[in-house]
N, C-alpha and C positions, 0 to 999 in steps of 0.2 A: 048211350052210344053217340049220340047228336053231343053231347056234348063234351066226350072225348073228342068229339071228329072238329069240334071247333076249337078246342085246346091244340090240337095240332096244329090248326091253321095257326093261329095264335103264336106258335113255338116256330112254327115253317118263318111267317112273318117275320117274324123278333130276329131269327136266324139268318132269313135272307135283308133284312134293312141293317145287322151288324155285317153282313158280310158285303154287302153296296158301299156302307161306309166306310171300312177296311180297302175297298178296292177303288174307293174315290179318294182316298187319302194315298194309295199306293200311285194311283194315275198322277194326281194332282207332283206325287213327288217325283216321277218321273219325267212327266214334261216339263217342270221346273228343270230337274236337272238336263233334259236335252237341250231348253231353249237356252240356259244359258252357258251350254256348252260349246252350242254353235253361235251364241253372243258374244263369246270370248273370241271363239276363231275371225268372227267377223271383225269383231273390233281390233284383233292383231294384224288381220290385215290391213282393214283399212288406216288403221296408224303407221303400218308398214310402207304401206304406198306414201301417204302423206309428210311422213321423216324420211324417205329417199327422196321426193320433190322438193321438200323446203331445203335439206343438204345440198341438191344440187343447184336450187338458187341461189343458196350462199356462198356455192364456189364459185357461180356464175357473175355473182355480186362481187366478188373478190377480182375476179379476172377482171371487170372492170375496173375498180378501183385501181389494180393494178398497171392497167393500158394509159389510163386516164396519167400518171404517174411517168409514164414513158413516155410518154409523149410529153410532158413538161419535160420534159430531157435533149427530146429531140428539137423542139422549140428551139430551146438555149441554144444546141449547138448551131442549129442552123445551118445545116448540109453539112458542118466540118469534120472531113474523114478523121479529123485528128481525135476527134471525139469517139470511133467506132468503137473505139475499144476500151472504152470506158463502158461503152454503151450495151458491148456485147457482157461484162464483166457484172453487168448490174442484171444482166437476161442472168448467167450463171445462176449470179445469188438466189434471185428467184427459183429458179430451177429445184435449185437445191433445196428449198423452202417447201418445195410440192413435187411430192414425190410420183404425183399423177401427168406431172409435164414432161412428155416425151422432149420435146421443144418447143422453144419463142422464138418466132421472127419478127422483121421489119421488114417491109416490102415498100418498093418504093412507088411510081405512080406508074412505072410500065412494069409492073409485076414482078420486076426480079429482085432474091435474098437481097437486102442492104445488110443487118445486122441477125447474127443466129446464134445458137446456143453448141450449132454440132461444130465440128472440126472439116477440115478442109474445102475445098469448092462445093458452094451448096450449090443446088441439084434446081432444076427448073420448075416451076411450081402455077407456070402461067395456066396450064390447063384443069389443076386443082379447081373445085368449085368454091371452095374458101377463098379463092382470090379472083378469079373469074368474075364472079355475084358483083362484087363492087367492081371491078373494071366496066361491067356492061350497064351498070346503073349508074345513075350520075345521085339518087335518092336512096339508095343503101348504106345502112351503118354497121347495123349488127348479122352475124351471119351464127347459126348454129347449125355443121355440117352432117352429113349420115356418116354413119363407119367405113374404114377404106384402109388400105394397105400402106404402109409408111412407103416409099420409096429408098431412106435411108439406113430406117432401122428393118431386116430381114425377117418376114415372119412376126412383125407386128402390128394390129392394126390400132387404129385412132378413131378421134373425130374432132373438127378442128372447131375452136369459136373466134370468129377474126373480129375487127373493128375497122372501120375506113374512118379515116382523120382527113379534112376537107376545109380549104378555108372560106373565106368569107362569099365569095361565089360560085363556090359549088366544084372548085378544081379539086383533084386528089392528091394530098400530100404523101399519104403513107399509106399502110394497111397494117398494123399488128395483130398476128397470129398467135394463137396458144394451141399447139399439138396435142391432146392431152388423151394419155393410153388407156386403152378401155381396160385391159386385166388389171390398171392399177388400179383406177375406178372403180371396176367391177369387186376386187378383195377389200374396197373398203365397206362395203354392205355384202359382203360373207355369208357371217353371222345371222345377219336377221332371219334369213327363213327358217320357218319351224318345220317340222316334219311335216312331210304331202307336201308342202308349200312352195310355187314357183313364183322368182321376183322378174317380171322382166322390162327391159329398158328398150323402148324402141322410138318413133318418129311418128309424124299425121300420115308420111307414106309407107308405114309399116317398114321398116328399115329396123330391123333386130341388132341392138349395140350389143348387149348380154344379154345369159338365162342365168339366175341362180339358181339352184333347190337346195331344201332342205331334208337332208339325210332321213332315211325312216327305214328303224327296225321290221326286219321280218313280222308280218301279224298271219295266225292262224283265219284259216278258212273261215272255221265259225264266228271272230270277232271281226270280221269286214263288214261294214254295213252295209256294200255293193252287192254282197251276196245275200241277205235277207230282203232289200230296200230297193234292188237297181243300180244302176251305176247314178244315178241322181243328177242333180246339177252343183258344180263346186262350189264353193265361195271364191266370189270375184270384187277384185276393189280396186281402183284407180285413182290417180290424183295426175294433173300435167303441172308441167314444170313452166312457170308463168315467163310468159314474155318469149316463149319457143315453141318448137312444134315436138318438143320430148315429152314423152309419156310412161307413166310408170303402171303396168298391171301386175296385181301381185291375185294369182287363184291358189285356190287351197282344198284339196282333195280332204274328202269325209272320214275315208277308212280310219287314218292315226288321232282324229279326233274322238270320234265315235267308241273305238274299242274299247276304251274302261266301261260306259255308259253301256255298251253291249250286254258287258256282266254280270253288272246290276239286273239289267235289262231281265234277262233268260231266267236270276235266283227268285225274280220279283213273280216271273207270269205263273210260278207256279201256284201263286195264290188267287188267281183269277185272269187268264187269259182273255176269255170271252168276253166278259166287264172291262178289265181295265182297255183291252183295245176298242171297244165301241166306245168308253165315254173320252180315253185320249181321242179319236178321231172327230168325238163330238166338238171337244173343248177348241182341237187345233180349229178346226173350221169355224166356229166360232169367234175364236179367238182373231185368224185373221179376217174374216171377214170385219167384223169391228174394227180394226185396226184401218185396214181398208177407206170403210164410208166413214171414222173418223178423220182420215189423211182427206179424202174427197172434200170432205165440208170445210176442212179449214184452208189448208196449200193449196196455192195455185203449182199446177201439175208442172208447168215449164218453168216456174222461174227458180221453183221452192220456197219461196219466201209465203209468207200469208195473204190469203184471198182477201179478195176488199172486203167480204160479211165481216170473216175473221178477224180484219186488221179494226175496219171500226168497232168494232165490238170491245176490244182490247183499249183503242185508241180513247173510247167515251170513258172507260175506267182511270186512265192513266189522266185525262185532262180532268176529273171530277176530285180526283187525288192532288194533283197542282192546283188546283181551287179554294179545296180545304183546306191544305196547308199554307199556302200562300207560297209556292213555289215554284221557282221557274221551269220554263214548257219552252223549250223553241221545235219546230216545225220546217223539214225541207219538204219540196216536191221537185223530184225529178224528173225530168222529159229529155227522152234521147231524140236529139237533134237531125233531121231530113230525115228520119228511120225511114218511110217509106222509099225513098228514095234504095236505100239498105235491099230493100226487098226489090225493087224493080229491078235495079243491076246486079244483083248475087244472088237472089232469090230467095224463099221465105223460109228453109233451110238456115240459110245464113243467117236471116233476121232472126229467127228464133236462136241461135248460138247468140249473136248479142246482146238480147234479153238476158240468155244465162250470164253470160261474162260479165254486164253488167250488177246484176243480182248477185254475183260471188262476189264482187268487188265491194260492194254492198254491204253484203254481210263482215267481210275483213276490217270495215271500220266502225262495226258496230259493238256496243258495249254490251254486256250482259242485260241493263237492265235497256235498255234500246230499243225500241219495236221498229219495223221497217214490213213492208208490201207494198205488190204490187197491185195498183186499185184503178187501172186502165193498159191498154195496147201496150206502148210504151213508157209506160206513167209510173212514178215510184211514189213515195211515202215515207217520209222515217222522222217519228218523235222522239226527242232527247231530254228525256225526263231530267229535274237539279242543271239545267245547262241555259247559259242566257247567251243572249244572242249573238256574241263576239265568240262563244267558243263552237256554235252551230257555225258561223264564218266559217272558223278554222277547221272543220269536221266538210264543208261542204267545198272550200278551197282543196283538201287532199283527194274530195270525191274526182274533182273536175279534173285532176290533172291525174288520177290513175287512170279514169276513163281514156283519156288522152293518151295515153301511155299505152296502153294495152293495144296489141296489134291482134287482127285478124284475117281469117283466111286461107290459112295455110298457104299454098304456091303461091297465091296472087292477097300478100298481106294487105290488110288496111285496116284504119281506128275509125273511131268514131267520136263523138264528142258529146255532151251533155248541157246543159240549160239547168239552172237550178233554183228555183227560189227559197229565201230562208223569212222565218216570221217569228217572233216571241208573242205567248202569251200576255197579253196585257191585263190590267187591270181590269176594264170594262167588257173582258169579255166574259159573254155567258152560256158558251156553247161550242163544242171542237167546231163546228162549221165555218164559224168565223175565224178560228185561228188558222183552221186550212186555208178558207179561201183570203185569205191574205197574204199566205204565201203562195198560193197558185195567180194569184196577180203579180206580186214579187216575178216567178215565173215568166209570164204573160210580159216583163219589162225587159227582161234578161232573153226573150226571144225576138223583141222587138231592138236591143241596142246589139243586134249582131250576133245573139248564141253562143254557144260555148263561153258562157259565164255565169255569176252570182250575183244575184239582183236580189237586197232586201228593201222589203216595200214599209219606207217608213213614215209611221202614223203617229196621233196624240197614244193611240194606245199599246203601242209596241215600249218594252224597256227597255231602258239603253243599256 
């Protein structure tokens, strides 16, 4: 009897460890397939935010080149009316080239149309803030407007991007406007939303240009994941459109993701509900938790880029690798320039957006194999593994003048500027310490000859 009764345990055992690992091979394939079903959504989105912002810097990019182009026009003619309509004939072409430009003008230095694209007496546009901005500023170039009502075209609304053209001290030549419609804008990212998915364009002061969604089939009660789950939190992702206060948020509701995973979902738990939900809830928690105090150890939280442990850690590998090989290592160290100053008059708010600004800027000219961190307050880091020290120049030349470039603030804009020193590995060195601090000296010259520049500190053991 005892020994039947142990043969059962025996058979209970064998039974319930086939049947744990049937339901940890079912769990195991089920949060595989949720995570990377809400990996997909995520990554759609956030490519979706990211290719409506890089699109709309290229048109933004364009409308410059194009202003830039018109104004070599206006130049030549030099106020002569006989010119206007050549002038207005070359607005047309364009016109017609982009089918998002309601209209282009010229404005002259008391605000009224010189040259336009529409037909008969243009309409007053002094109180517009697209023209306004640059009237009341004598340091305004670029304007990107909120949405607003044509006053010509009935029922359709805009937003404008102007230019002020200014010459050598500071008078106002011109103002070139581009009108440019938001339905036409708006139809040319359609397409992109996926079902559940809303794309929207708005401003830093919330100023709604468009919504798109994407269309989504009727789903049955039982395949909503709102109704087993909660209404949850969506997927949300954003990207800004550099060098403006336009923003793109693109969220993406769960339900029309979710619902094939549902059905799986429901045929699977008939093999083990109780199991496969305790060890899925095991695993996700788990799972992010690690995720977690792995993100904690390595990134710094504000900038995104890797913490100083992280960065040296990385940074000892990569100089041990240029050693052995005999390969070139150049070294910047960047330091953003009166930063405290940042923080006393905009507050630490703001100072921390400069961090990030900077830090994305950062990242956009970094290569794959590239490491970069931030390994003080305002203090950067970035090694250029294979690169000697003329092309560290030219990498630390394009940092200094995008810094320079990028505005901040939203209402009340402003930039800031950077300090940067660059160093190559030399021969005699035997140790990342010294190749940093040589370009943190480099640094230390480039803050002492005025700031906002590139100072490389050169030694017997730096390569040319």
């Amino acid at each position: 009897m005892s020994s039947l009764r142990g043969r059962q345990v025996h058979i209970v055992l064998f039974c319930a460890a086939i049947l744990t690992s049937l339901c940890a091979l079912l769990v195991l394939h089920l949060v595989d397939d949720y995570r990377l079903t809400l990996g997909q959504a995520r990554e759609r989105a956030r490519l979706t935010a990211h290719h409506v912002a890089q699109d709309l810097e290229r048109r933004l990019y364009g409308i410059e080149q194009m202003f830039l182009g018109i104004d070599d026009l206006l130049t030549l003619s030099d106020g002569d009316d006989a010119a206007k309509d050549f002038i207005e004939a070359v607005l047309r072409a364009r016109q017609r080239q982009q089918t998002a430009f309601m209209d282009l003008l010229v404005v002259d230095a008391r605000g009224r149309i010189r040259c336009w694209t529409g037909t008969g007496i243009p309409p007053s546009i002094t109180d517009r803030d697209y023209v306004a901005t640059h009237l009341g500023s004598d340091d305004s170039l670029w304007f990107v407007g909120p949405p607003q009502w044509s006053k010509v075209h009935h029922d359709r609304r805009f937003f404008a991007v102007s230019h002020a053209f200014r010459t050598a001290d500071g008078r106002l030549r011109h103002i070139l406007v581009a009108i440019l419609d938001l339905a036409s804008v708006a139809h040319a990212y359609a397409d992109l939303p996926a079902p559940g998915m809303r794309l929207t364009l708005l401003d830093s002061q919330n100023h709604t240009y468009f919504i798109l969604t994407g269309d989504s089939p009727p789903i049955p009660a039982w395949k909503r994941a709102s109704v087993w789950f909660g209404p949850g939190t969506p997927i949300v992702a954003g990207a800004e459109v550099s060098g403006t206060p336009l923003q793109i948020q693109v969220t993406q509701t769960t339900d029309p993701i979710l619902a094939p995973w549902l059905t799986d979902l429901f045929v699977n738990l008939a093999l083990g509900t109780l199991i496969a939900g305790a060890m899925l809830w095991v695993f996700r928690r788990f799972s992010r938790q690690q995720e977690r105090l792995d993100f904690l150890a390595t990134t710094d939280t504000l900038s995104r880029l890797s913490n100083r442990g992280h960065f040296m850690a990385l940074a000892e590998k990569m100089f041990t690798q240029s050693r052995r090989y005999d390969q070139p290592l150049s070294a910047l160290v960047i330091d953003i320039d009166d930063f405290k100053q940042v923080n006393d008059r905009f507050g630490h708010g703001e100072g921390d957006r400069v961090i990030r600004a900077v830090a994305d800027l950062l990242r956009r000219h970094c290569r794959a194999s590239d490491l970069v961190g931030r390994v003080g307050g305002e203090e950067f880091v970035m090694l250029l593994p294979n690169t000697p020290v003329s092309g560290a120049l030219a990498t630390a030349e394009k940092i200094l003048e995008g810094v320079e470039a990028t505005r901040l603030g939203g209402r009340s804009p402003f930039s800031v500027t950077v300090s940067i020193g660059v160093s190559g590995r030399g021969g005699g060195d035997t140790d990342l310490e010294t190749l940093i601090n040589r370009a943190d000296q480099a640094l230390y010259r480039a803050k002492q000859a005025g700031k906002n520049r590139v100072e490389q500190l050169r030694t017997g053991f730096s390569p040319s």
